[in-house]
C-alpha positions in Angstrom: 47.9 5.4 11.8 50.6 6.6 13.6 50.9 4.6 16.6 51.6 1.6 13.9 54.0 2.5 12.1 56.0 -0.4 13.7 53.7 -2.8 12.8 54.0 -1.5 9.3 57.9 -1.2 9.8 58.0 -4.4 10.6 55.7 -5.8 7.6 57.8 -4.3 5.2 61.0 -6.2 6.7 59.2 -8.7 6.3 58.3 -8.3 2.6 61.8 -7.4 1.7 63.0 -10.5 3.5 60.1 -12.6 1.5 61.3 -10.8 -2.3 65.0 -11.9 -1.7 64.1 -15.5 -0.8 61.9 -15.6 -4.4 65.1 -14.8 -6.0 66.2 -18.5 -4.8 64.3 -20.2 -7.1 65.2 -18.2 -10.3 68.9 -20.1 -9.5 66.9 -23.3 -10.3 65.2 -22.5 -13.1 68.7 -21.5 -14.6 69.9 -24.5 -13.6 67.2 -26.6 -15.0 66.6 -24.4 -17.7 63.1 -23.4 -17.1 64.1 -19.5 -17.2 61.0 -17.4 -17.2 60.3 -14.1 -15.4 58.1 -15.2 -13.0 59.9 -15.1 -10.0 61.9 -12.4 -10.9 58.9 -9.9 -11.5 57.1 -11.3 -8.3 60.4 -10.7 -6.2 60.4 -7.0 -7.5 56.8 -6.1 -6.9 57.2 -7.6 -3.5 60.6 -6.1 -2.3 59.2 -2.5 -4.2 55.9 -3.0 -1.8 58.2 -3.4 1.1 60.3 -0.6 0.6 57.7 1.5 0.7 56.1 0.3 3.7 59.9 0.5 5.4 60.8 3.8 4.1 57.3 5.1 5.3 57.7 4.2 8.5 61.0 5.2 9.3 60.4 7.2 12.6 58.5 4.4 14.3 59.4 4.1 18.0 61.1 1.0 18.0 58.3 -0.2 20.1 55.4 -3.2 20.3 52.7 -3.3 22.6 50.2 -5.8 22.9 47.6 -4.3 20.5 50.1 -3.8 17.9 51.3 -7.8 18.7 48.0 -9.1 18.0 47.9 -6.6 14.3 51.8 -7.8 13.1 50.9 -11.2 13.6 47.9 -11.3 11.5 49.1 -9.3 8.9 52.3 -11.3 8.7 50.5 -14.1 7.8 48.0 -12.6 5.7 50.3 -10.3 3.1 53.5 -13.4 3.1 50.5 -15.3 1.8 49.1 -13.0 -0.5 53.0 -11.7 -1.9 53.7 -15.7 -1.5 51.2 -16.3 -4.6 52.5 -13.9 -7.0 55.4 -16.5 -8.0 52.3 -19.1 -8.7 50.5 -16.1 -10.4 52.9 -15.3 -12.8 54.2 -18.2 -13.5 53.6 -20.6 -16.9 51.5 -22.7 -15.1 48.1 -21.4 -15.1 46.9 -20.4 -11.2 43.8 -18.6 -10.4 44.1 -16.3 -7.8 42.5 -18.8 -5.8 44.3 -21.2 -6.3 47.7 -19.1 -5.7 46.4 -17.8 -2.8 45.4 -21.3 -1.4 48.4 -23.2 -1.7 50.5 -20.0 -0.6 48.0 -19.8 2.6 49.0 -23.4 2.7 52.7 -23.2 2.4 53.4 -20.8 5.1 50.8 -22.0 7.3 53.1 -25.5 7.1 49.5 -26.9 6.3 50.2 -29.2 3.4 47.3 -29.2 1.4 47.5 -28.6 -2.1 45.2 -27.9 -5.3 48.3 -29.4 -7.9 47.0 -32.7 -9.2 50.3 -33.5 -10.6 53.5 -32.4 -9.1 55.8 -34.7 -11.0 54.9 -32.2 -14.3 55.4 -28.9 -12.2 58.6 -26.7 -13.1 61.3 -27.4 -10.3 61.1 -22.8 -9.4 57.4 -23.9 -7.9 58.1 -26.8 -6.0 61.1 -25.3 -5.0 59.1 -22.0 -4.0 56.5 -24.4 -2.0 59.0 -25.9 0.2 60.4 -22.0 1.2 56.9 -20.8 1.8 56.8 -23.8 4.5 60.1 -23.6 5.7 59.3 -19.7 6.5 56.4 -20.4 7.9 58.0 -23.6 10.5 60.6 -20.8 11.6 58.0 -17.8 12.0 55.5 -19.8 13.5 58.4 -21.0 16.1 59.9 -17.7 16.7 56.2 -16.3 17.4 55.3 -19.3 19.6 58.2 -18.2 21.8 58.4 -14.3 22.1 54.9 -13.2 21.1 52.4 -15.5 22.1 53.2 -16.1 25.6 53.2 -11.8 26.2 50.4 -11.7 24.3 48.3 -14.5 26.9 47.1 -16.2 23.5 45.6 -19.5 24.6 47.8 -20.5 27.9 50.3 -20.0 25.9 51.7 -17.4 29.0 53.0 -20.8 30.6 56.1 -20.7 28.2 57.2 -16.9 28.8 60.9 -17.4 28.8 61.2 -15.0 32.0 59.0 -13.7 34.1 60.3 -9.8 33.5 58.8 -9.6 30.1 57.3 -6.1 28.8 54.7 -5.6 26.7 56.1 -2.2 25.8 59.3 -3.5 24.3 58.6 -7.3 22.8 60.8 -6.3 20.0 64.0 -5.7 21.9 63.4 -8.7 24.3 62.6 -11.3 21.6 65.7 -10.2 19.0 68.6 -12.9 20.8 66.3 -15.5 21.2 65.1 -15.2 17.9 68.0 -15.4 16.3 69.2 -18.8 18.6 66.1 -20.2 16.9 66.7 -19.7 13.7 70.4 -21.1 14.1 68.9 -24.0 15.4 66.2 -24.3 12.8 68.6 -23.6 10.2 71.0 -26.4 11.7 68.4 -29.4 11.5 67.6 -28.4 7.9 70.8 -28.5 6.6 71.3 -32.0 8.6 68.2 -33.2 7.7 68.9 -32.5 4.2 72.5 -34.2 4.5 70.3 -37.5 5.6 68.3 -37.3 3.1 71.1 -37.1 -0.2 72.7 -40.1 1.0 69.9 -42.2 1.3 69.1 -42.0 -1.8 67.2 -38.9 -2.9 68.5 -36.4 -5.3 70.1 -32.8 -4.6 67.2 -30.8 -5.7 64.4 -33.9 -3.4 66.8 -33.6 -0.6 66.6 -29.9 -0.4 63.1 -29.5 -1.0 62.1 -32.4 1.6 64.4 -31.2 4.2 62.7 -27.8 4.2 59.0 -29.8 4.6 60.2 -31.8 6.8 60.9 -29.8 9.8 58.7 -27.3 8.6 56.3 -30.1 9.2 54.7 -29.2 6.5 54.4 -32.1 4.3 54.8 -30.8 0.8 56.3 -33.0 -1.6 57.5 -33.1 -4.9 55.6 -36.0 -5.8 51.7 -36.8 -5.9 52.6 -40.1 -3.6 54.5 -37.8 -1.2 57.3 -39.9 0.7 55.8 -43.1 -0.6 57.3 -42.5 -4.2 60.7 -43.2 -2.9 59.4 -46.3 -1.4 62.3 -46.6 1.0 62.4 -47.5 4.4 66.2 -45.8 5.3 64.3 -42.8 3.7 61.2 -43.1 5.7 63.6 -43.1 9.2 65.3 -40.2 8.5 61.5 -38.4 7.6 60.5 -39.7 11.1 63.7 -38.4 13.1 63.2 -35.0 11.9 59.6 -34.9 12.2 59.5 -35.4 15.5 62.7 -33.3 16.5 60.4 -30.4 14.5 58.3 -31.4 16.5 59.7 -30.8 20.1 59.8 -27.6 22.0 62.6 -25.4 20.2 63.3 -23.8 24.1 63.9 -27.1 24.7 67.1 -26.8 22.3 68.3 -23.9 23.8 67.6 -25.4 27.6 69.9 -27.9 26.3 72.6 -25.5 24.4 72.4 -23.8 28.0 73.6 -27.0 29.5 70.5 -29.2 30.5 71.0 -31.8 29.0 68.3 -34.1 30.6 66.1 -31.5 29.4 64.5 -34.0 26.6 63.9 -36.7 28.8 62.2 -34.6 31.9 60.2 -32.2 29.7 56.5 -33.5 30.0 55.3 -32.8 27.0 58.2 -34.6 25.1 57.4 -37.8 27.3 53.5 -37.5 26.5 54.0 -36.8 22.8 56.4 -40.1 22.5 53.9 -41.9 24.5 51.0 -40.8 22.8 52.8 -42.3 19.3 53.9 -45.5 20.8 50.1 -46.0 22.1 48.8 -45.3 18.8 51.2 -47.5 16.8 50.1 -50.4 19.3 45.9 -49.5 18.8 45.9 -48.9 15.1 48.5 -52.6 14.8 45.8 -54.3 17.3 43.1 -53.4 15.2 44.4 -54.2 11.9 45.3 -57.6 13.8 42.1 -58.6 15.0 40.6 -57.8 11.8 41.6 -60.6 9.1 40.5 -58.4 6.5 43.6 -56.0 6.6 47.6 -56.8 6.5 49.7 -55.0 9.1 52.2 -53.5 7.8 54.1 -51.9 11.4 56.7 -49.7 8.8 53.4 -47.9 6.7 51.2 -47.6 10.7 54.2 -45.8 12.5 55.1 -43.3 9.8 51.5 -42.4 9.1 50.8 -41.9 12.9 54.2 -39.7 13.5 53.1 -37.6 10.2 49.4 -37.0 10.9 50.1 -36.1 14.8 52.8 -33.7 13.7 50.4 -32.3 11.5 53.5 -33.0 8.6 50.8 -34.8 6.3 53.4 -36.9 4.3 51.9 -40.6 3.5 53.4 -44.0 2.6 50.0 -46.0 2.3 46.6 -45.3 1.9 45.4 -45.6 5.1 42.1 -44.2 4.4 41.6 -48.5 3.3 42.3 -49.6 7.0 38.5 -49.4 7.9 37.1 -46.8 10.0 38.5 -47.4 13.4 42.1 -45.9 12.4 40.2 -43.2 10.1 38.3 -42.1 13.7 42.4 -42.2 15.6 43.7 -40.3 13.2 41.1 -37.4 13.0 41.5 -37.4 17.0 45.6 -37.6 16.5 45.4 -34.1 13.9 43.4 -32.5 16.8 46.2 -33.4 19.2 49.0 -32.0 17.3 52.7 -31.8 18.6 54.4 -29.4 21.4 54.5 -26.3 22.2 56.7 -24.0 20.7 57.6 -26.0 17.7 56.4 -26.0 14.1 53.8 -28.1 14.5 50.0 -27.6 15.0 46.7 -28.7 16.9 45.5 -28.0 19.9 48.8 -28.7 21.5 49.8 -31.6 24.0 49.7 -29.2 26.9 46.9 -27.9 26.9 45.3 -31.5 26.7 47.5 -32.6 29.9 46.4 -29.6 31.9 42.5 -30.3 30.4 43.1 -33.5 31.6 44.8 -32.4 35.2 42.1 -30.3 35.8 39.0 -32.4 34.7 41.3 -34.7 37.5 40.7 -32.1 40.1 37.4 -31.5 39.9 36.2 -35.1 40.0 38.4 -35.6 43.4 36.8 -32.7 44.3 33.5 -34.7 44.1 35.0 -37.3 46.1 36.5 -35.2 48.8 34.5 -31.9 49.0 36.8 -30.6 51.6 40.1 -31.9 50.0 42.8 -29.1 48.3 43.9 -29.8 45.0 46.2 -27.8 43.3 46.7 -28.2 39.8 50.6 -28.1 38.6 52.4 -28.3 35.5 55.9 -29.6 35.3 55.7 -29.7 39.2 55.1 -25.9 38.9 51.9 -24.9 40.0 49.1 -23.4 37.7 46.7 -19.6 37.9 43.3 -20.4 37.6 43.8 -17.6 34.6 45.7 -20.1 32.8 43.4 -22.7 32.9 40.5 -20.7 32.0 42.6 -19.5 28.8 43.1 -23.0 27.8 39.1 -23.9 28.4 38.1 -21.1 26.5 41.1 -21.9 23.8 39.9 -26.0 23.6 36.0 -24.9 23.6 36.3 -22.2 20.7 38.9 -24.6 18.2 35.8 -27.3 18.6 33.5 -24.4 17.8 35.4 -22.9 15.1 35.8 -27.0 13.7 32.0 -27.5 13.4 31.5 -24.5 12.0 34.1 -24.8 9.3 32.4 -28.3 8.5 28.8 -26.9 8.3 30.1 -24.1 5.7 32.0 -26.7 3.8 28.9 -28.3 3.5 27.2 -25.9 2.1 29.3 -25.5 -0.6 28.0 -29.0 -2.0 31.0 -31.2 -0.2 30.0 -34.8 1.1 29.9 -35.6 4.9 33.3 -37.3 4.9 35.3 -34.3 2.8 33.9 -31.6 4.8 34.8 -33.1 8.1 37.9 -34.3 7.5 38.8 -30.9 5.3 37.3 -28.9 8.8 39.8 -30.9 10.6 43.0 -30.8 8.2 42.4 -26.6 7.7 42.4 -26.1 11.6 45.1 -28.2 12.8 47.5 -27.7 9.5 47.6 -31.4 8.6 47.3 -31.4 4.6 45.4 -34.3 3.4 41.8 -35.2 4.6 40.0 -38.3 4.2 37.8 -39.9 1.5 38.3 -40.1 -2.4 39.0 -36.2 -3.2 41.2 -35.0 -0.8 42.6 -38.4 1.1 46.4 -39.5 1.4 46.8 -39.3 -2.0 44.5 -36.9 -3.1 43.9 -33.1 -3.4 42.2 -30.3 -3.1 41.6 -29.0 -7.1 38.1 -30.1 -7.5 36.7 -28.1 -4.6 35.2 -24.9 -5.1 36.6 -21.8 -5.3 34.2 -20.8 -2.0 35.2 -24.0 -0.2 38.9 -23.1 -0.6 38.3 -19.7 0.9 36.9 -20.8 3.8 39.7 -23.8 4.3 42.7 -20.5 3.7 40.4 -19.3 6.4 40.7 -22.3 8.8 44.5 -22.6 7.9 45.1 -19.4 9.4 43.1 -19.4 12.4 44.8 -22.7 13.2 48.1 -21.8 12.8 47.6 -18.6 14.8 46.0 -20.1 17.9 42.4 -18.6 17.0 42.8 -16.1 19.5 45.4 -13.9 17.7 42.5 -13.1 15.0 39.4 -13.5 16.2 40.6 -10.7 19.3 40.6 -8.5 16.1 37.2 -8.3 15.7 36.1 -7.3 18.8 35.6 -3.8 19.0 37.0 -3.0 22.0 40.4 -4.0 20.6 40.2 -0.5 19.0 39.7 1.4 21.6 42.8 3.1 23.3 
């Protein structure tokens, strides 16, 4: 095991970092008086595990190559969500271990789904520990978009490499001042986002909690009506306006610290993802329209269609009553997802413009068999390698969805719950559709088995498929 004791290094970093952050919480429950040692005795078994795994490790070589990429990214995920469950574990409230692990596996995958039928009775430590386990997962999915995944050629994701010198001997060292730039960034729009929020209206503790969610994309809320227990529109705005700046290309922030500052409004996939809101708003409002059965309400259609593309998962309404046109739009919009590179999920807008460019090509190439087309990104033209990536990346998330639905199934779920649960697991949206797990429903009822195989979904989402099912092959073993 030697040639990972970086990986390891790394992981207990990691835990460390995770321990201290449970010690937040225990400042609540002073504050509130809910004192218990929950948090406290899951911060020490966690920072103890990670000291060992640090002190054990102390003469790695300070290096990362692609094997060991694809192995720290899994297990990241993985032990933040198994550590991330011991707070839930031990605290008054009675979890199961699979019901700790689940709405851990949700929190840091910013998925959104949860198994609490009634947060307004939950101690404040646990909905504030929710909202950290989502705000760490927005920022470490970010920072991995950006310095692992395009050096490790997961799903076209090569396209963003910030420079084309990159070395899959040293990611560490490359990715360090970039990461941090993130996280200042990150950081920045959370504490803004927060600022909104208190003076419209919400309280310190619903400020800070939503703020985190919120460009997390994540969608946990303190309430079981999520955003729609504040009922208020200035409130709903401000949800919006962070929602979609989580949901931009964070290299598009530093592009613009760097002094391009037109950066937002020439980035293609910015453009597309407005455009791709704007023409939902105006489908879903048609619809409801033309059908005398339902009211419009334009406030309730916009914020629903900016939450479930973002894969953020707050409601306002119960959309799941609009009929079944919208129902079919938004299970397309959760496969969509947001851009590249920021903390929201899907299959990404990028890869279904360069789909789209290349399904383009070949049909002109049917018209004019002797014609050249090259097929360009961002007026930058695109390897065959890359496109075959992003085929392969589109053909196995359908894959991965139908199978995820059949298993579901055969746990004893109804047509509706197991497609819409397929779809919210693997593109990180939170709620599904239907009576148990709709807008304002969740996911307690389900069996223990279906929730396994949803924690399962959750992570393959989040980590672009490729990153764990490459683990299984074994010829990923082999030196």
């Amino acid at each position: 095991m030697s040639n990972y004791k970086t990986v390891f290094f790394t992981l207990g970093i990691l835990q460390i970092i995770l321990g201290i952050f449970m010690l937040i919480p225990v400042i609540v429950q002073f504050f509130y008086k809910e004192i218990d040692s929950s948090f406290f005795g899951a911060s020490i078994v966690t920072i103890i595990f990670g000291i060992l795994f640090f002190l054990s490790n102390l003469d790695h070589d300070k290096k990362l190559n692609l094997q060991q990429a694809f192995l720290l990214t899994a297990l990241s995920w993985i032990s933040i969500a198994i550590f991330g469950s011991l707070p839930f574990i031990f605290s008054s409230v009675e979890f199961s271990f699979t019901n700790a692990f689940f709405e851990s596996m949700s929190g840091i995958t910013t998925t959104g789904s949860t198994i609490i039928s009634n947060l307004e009775s939950m101690p404040k430590g646990i909905l504030l520990w929710r909202a950290i386990l989502q705000w760490l997962g927005g920022i470490g999915i970010i920072v991995m978009a950006i310095t692992l995944m395009p050096i490790m050629n997961v799903g076209g994701m090569q396209l963003f490499k910030i420079s084309n010198n990159d070395s899959s001997e040293k990611i560490l060292p490359k990715s360090k001042e970039i990461a941090l730039r993130l996280i200042y960034i990150y950081f920045g729009l959370t504490v803004l986002c927060a600022i909104s929020y208190k003076i419209l209206g919400m309280n310190f503790f619903d400020s800070l909690t939503h703020s985190m969610t919120t460009i997390a994309t994540g969608g946990f809320s303190n309430y079981n009506e999520s955003i729609g227990f504040f009922n208020s529109f200035p409130i709903e705005i401000s949800a919006m306006v962070f929602i979609i700046l989580g949901s931009l290309p964070f290299i598009a922030y530093i592009k613009f610290l760097n002094g391009d500052k037109k950066i937002f409004f020439s980035d293609i996939q910015v453009k597309t993802f407005v455009k791709i809101i704007l023409f939902s708003v105006i489908i879903i409002s048609t619809y409801l329209v033309l059908d005398n059965s339902q009211s419009v309400d334009i406030r309730s259609i916009f914020f629903n269609v900016v939450s479930i593309l973002t894969g953020t998962g707050y409601v306002n309404a119960q959309f799941d009553n609009w009929g079944g046109f919208p129902l079919i739009l938004f299970l397309g919009l959760m496969f969509i997802g947001g851009c590249a590179g920021s903390t929201t999920c899907g299959i990404k807008i990028f890869r279904i413009q360069i789909l789209y460019s290349f399904i383009s090509n070949q049909l002109k190439r049917i018209i004019y068999p002797k014609g050249i087309f090259v097929l360009k990104y961002n007026r930058n033209p695109v390897d065959d390698k890359f496109v075959a990536s992003i085929i392969s990346f589109i053909y196995m998330y359908l894959v991965i969805f139908f199978i995820i639905s059949a298993l579901l199934s055969l746990t004893g779920l109804d047509f509706i719950t197991s497609i819409s649960g397929a779809a919210t697991s693997i593109s990180n949206v939170g709620p599904g559709l239907g009576s148990i797990i709709g807008p304002n429903g969740n996911f307690s009822s389900l069996p223990d088995v279906s929730k396994w195989i949803l924690s399962l979904g959750m992570i393959l989402g989040r980590l672009e498929l490729f990153a764990i099912l490459v683990l299984f092959l074994p010829s990923f073993w082999k030196n």
